[in-house]
LOZASE-664269 format. One record per residue: residue in one letter; x, y, z of N, C-alpha, C in turn. Coordinates in steps of 0.1 Angstrom, whole numbers, padded with zeros to 4 digits, always signed. Layout:
% LOZASE-664269
AXYZXYZXYZ...
% end
This chain:
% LOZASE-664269
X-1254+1602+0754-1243+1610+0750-1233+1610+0761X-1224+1615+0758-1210+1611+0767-1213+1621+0778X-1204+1626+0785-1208+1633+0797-1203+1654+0790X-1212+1653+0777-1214+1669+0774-1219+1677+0783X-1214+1689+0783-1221+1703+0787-1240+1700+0784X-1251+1703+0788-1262+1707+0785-1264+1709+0774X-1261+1724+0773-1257+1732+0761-1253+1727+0746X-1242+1718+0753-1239+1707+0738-1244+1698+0733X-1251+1687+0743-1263+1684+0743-1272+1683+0731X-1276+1693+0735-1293+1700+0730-1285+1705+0714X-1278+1709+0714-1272+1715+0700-1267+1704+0693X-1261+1691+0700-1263+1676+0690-1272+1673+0689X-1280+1672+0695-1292+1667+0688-1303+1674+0681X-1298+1687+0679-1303+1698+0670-1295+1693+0655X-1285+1687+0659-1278+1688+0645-1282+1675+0640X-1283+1664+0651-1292+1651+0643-1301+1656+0642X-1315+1661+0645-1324+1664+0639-1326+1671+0624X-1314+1674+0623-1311+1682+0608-1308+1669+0597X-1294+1663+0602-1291+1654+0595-1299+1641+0590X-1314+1636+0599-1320+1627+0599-1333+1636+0583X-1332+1647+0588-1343+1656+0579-1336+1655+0566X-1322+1658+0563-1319+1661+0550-1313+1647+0543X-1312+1635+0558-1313+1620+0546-1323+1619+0543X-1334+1623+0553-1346+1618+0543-1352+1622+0533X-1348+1638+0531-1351+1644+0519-1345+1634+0506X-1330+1633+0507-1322+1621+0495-1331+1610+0502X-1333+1599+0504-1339+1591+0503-1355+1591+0495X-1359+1603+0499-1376+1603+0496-1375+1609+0480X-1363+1614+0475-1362+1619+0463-1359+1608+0451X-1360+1596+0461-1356+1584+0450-1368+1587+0449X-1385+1584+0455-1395+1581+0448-1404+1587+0441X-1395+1602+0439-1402+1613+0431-1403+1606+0418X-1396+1603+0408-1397+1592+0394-1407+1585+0396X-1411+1579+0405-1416+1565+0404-1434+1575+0406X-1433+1587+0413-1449+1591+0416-1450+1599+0402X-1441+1601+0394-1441+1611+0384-1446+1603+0370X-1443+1590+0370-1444+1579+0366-1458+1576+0364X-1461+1573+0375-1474+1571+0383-1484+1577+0375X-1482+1589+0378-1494+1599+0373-1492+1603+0358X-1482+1600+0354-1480+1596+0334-1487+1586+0332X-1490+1578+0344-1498+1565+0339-1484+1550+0331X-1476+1558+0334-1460+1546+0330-1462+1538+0341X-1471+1541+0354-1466+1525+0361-1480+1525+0372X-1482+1514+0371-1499+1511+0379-1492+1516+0389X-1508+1515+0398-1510+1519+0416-1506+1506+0422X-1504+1496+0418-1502+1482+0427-1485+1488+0422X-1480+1488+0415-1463+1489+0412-1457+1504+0424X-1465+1511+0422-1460+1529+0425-1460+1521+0444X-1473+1513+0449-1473+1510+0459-1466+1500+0467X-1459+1494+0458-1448+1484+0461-1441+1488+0463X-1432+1498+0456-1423+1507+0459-1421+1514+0471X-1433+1521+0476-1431+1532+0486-1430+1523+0497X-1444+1506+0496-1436+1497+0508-1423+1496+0505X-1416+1492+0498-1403+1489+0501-1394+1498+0507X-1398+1515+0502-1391+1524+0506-1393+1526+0525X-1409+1526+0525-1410+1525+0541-1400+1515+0550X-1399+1503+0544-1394+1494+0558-1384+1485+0546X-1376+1495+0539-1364+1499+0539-1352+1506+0547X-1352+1522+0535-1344+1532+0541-1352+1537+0550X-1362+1539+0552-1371+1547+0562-1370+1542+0570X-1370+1529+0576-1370+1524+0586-1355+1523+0591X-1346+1523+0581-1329+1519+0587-1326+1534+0594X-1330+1548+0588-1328+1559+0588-1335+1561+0607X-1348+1558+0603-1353+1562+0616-1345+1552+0630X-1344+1541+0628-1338+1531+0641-1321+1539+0640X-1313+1549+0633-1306+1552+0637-1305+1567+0641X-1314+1577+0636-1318+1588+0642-1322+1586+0654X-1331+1576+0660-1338+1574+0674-1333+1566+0682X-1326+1551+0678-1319+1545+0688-1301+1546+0685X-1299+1550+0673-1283+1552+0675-1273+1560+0682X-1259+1565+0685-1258+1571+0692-1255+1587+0683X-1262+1596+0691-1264+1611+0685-1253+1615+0679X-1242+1613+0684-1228+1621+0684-1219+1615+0673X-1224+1603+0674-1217+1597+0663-1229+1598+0646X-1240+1597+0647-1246+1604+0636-1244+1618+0632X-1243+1625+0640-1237+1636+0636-1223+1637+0631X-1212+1633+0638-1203+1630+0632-1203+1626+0618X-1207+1612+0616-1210+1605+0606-1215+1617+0592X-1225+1629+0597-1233+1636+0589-1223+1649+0583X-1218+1652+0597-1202+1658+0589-1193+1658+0577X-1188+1642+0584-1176+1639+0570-1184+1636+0565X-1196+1631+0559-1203+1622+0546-1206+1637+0539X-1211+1652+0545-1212+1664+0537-1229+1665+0538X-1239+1654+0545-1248+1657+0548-1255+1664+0559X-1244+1669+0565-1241+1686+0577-1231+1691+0568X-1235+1701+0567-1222+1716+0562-1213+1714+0574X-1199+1711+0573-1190+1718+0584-1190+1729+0591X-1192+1740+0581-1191+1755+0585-1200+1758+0591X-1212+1750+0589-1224+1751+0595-1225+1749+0612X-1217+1741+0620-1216+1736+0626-1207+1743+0635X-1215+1745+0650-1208+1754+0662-1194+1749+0663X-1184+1755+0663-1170+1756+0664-1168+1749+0680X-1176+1751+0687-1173+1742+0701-1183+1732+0700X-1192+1724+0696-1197+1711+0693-1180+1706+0682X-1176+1710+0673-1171+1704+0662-1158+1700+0677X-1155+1704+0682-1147+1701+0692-1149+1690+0703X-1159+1692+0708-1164+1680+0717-1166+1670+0706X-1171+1671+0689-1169+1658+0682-1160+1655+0677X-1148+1663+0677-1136+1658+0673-1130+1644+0671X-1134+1633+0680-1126+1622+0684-1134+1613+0671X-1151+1618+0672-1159+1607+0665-1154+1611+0649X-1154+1627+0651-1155+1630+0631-1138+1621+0627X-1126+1623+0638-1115+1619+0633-1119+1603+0631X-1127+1591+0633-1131+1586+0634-1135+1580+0623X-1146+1589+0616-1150+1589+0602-1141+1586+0594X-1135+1603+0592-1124+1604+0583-1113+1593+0579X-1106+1586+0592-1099+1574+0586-1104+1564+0582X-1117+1565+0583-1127+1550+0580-1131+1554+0564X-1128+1564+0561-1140+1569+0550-1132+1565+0537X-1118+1565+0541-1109+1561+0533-1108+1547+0526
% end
């Protein structure tokens, strides 16, 4: 991270920790169908398990290499404008030190 306060710090990467938790909730709710399925007996154990490989070292895998090696400030950012962080949720002086990345988003999002 850029040269933040401590303080701000530890509260980005509190807010990626959030953001990484509530993509994977939407990602992992794609394979609710497919286990619901499953156990209706609509789709074998070799099919239900194809799936959740793909889901693994798919999104799970693109999700996790950017939670862990991307840069914090800008996933958060990114988690902002996309509405996968609440704005209001978010410390009024972090939204500040991210200002440069969220304006960032915003014109891109366009």
């Amino acid at each position: 991270m850029k040269d933040f306060p401590p303080r701000i710090k530890k509260r980005i990467r509190e807010y990626s920790m959030q953001a990484h938790e509530n993509e994977l909730k939407i990602a992992l709710a794609e394979l609710a169908p497919k286990f619901k399925a499953w156990e209706a007996g609509q789709m074998g154990s070799g099919e239900l398990s194809d799936a959740v490989y793909r889901w693994a070292n798919g999104i799970n895998k693109t999700l996790f290499k950017k939670y862990n090696y991307g840069m914090t400030e800008m996933n958060v950012a990114y988690a902002i404008v996309t509405g996968i962080l609440d704005r209001a949720s978010i410390d009024q002086e972090v939204l500040e030190y991210l200002n440069n990345a969220i304006a960032f988003y915003e014109r891109n999002r366009e």
